[in-house]
Each structure stands twice: as C-alpha cells, then as structure tokens.
C-alpha positions in Angstrom: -6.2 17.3 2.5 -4.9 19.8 0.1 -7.9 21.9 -2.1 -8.2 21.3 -5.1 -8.7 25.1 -6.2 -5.5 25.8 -4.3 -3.5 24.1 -6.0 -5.3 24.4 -9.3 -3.7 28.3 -8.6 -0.6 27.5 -8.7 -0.5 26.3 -12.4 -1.5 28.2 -16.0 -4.9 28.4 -17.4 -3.5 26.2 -20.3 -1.9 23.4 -17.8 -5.3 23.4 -15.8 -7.6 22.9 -19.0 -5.2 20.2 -20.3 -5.7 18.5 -17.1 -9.3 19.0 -16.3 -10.0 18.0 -20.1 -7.9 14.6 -19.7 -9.1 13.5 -16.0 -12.6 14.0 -17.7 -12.0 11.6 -20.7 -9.7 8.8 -17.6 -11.2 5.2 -17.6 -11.1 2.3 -15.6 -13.6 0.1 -17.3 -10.8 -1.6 -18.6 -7.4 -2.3 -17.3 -4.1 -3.7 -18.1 -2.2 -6.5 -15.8 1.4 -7.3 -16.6 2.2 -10.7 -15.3 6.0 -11.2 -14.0 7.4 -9.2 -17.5 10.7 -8.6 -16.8 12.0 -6.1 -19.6 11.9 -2.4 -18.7 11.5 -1.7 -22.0 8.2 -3.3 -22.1 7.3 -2.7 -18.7 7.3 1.0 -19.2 5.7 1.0 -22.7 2.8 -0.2 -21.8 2.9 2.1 -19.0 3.0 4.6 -21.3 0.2 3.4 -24.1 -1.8 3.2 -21.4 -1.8 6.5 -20.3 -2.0 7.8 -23.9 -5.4 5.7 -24.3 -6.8 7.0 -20.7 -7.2 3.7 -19.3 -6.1 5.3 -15.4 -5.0 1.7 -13.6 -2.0 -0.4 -14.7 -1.6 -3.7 -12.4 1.9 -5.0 -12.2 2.6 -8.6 -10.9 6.3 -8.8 -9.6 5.7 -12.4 -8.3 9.0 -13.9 -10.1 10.4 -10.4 -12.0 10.9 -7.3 -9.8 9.2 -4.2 -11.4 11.6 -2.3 -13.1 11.2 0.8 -15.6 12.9 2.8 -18.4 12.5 6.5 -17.5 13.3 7.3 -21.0 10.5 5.2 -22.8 8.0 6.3 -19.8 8.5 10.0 -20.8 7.1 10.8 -17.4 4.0 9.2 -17.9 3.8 7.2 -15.1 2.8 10.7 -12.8 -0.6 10.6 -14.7 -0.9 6.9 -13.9 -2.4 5.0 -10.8 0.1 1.6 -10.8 -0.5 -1.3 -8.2 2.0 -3.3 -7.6 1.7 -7.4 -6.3 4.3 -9.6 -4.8 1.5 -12.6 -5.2 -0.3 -12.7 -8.9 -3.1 -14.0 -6.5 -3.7 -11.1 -4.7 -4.0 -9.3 -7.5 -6.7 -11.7 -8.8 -8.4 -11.1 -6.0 -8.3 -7.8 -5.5 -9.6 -7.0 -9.3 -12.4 -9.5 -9.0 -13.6 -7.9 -5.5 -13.5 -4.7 -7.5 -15.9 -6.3 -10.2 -13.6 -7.3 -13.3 -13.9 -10.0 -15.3 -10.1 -11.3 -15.8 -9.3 -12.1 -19.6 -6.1 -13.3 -20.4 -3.7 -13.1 -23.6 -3.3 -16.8 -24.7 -1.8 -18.2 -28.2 -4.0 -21.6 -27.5 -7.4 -20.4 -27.7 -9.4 -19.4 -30.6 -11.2 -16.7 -29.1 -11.2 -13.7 -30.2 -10.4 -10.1 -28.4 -13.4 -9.2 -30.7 -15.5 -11.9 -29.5 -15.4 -10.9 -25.3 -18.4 -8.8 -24.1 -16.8 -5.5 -23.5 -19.7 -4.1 -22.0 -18.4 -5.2 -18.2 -15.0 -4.3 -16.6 -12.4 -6.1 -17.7 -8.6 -6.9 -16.8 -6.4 -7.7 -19.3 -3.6 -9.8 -18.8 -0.5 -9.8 -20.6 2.3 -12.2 -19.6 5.9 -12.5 -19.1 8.0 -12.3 -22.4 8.9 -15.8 -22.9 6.3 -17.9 -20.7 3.3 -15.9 -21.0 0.8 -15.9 -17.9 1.5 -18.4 -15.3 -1.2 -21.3 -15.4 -2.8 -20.5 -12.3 -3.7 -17.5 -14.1 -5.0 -19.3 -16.6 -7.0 -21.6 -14.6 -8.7 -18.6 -12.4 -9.7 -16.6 -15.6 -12.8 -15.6 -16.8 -11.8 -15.5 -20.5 -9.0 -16.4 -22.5 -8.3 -14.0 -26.1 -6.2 -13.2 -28.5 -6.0 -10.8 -30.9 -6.9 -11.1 -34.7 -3.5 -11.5 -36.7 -2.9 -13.4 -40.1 0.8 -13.6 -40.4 2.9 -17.1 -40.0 4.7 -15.7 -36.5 2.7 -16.7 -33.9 2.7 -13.6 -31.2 3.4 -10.3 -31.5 6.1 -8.2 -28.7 4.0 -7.8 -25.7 4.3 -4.0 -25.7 3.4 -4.1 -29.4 0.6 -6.5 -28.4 -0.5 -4.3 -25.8 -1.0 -1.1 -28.3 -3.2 -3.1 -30.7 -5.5 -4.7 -27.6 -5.9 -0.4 -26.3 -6.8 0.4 -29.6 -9.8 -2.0 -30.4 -10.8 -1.1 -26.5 -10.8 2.8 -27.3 -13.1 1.9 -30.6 -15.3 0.0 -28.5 -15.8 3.1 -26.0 -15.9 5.2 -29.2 -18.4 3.8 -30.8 -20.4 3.1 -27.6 -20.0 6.8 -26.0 -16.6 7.2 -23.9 -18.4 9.2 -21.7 -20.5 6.1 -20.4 -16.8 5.0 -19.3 -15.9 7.9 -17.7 -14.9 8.4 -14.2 -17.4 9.4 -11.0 -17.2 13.2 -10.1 -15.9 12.3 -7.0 -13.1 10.3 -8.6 -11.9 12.5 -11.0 -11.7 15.3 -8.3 -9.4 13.6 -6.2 -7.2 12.0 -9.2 -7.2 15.8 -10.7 -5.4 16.8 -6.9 -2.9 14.1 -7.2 -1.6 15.3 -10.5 -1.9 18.8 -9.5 0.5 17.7 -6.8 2.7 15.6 -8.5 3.0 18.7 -10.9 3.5 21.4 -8.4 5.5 19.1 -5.9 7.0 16.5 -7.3 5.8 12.7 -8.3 8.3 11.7 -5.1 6.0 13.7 -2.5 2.7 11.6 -4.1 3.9 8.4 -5.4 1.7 7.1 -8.4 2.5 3.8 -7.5 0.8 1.7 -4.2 2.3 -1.8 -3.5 0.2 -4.4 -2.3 2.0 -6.8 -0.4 -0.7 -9.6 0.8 
C-alpha cells in the first residue's frame, strides 16, 4: 500500500494543506443518488456541487440511462470524489440502507418538506431522471419523500439546479449543528487523503474514483 507521507513528498506545502484541510471538512452523513438521469450535463453538475459542498459519495443508478459525463462541466472534480455506480437501482437501495441511510426521495406529490426530514441521521437523497423522476419502486422502498420550499407557478426546478439548492440547506444544517460532528473517521480520511495524493501525482486512470457495483 503506498504511505501516505511518501507521497505527501511529492507535492508542495501549499497542495498538501489544501488537501489535508479539505479531506478534514469531507462528509458522508449525507449523500446524493442520481436515478437513471441521462443528461451529461446534469450528470456531471451534480457531480461537481457535490464536491464543492464536501459531501465525499455520489451514487449513480444506470438502470435505464448509461452514466455518461461532461469533462468540461466536471472541471476535474470527479478525482476528489468517491462515485458508485449501479446497473440495478435495487442494489443500490440496498447497499445504502445496509450502510445505515435513510433513503429520501425528491417527489412533486408530497407536501413534505426538505425542511421538515430529521437531518440528524444519514441520509440518501434521490434525485430522478429528467423527465420521469424516480422510478416507483423507489418510491415505494423509501423512507421519506421531500421537496424543496419553492413559491413560483412552475412546478420543479432543473435537477442540477435542484440539486444545488437541496446541498445548500444540508451544509446550513451541519453549519449550524457543528460540521465537525459530520466529519469523517481518522482512519477514513487517511486513506481518502492517499487516493487523491495518487490521483494527483499519478493520474485519476491509475486509481479510478469510480467503483461499479454490478449485483
């Protein structure tokens, strides 16, 4: 296994404060789930938000729609990102209740509000396909279903658009209650800090970000 203070010698004093500050501040109390969206554009946004807000896990459900990205809206983002990709949206159910999260799906026919879930335990947030939204055997295996507080005649927003305003009243929730109470483990941020070490000093194709789950 490569050290971590090896490699943490191969790159500036700047690059390894950025780095050690940002894997400190990482998340996974919260995570998003993109059901079966099929426009890169999106796709790669929320990627991308994502990473700017810390949350560290993005679940990608390729069930109908194949995952592709656009490298131009990721920015490279992805490298800082752990991304698991599903051929069945059930396995990916499963696999994020097993792990302890309550699943809480974007719906436009519920009344309940993002403001109204209790935050306090780990939480998946699903965000469906562009046109059908989440497939109803999501929405029959979820713990919650939300939307978010709008006041305008249109009734949804653009997912990726959607998905910045949900990040936002998650990182005032952690704000508010401490971030550092959603923090990773020790342990965890050691071995994410060597995988973007690696990614950095190697390459992102040597130590893929992204781990496909094919059950």
């Amino acid at each position: 296994m490569t050290n971590l203070n090896e490699l943490l010698s191969q790159v500036t004093e700047r690059r390894q404060n950025l780095l050690q500050k940002t894997v400190s501040t990482r998340t996974r109390h919260f995570c998003m789930v993109l059901e079966d969206l099929f426009d890169p554009h999106n796709i790669s946004a929320v990627i991308r938000t994502a990473e700017v807000f810390g949350l560290q896990d993005v679940h990608i459900i390729e069930e109908d729609n194949a995952y592709k990205v656009n490298k131009s809206i990721l920015k490279g983002s992805f490298k800082w990102m752990s991304l698991f990709l599903y051929k069945k949206r059930m396995a990916c159910m499963a696999n994020l209740k097993a792990k302890g999260y309550k699943i809480a799906v974007a719906s436009t026919n519920t009344e309940n509000s993002v403001l109204d879930l209790n935050l306090d335990q780990p939480t998946a947030f699903y965000l469906g396909s562009e046109f059908h939204g989440n497939h109803p055997d999501t929405l029959a295996a979820a713990d919650y279903e939300f939307k978010l507080p709008q006041y305008g005649i249109t009734e949804s927003m653009n997912v990726s658009v959607a998905a910045g305003v949900l990040m936002t009243y998650l990182d005032v929730f952690m704000q508010k209650k401490g971030r550092e109470q959603y923090s990773l483990s020790k342990e965890e941020q050691n071995a994410l800090l060597i995988d973007w070490l690696d990614r950095h000093v190697n390459g992102a194709e040597n130590n893929s970000p992204i781990q496909r789950i094919d059950d």
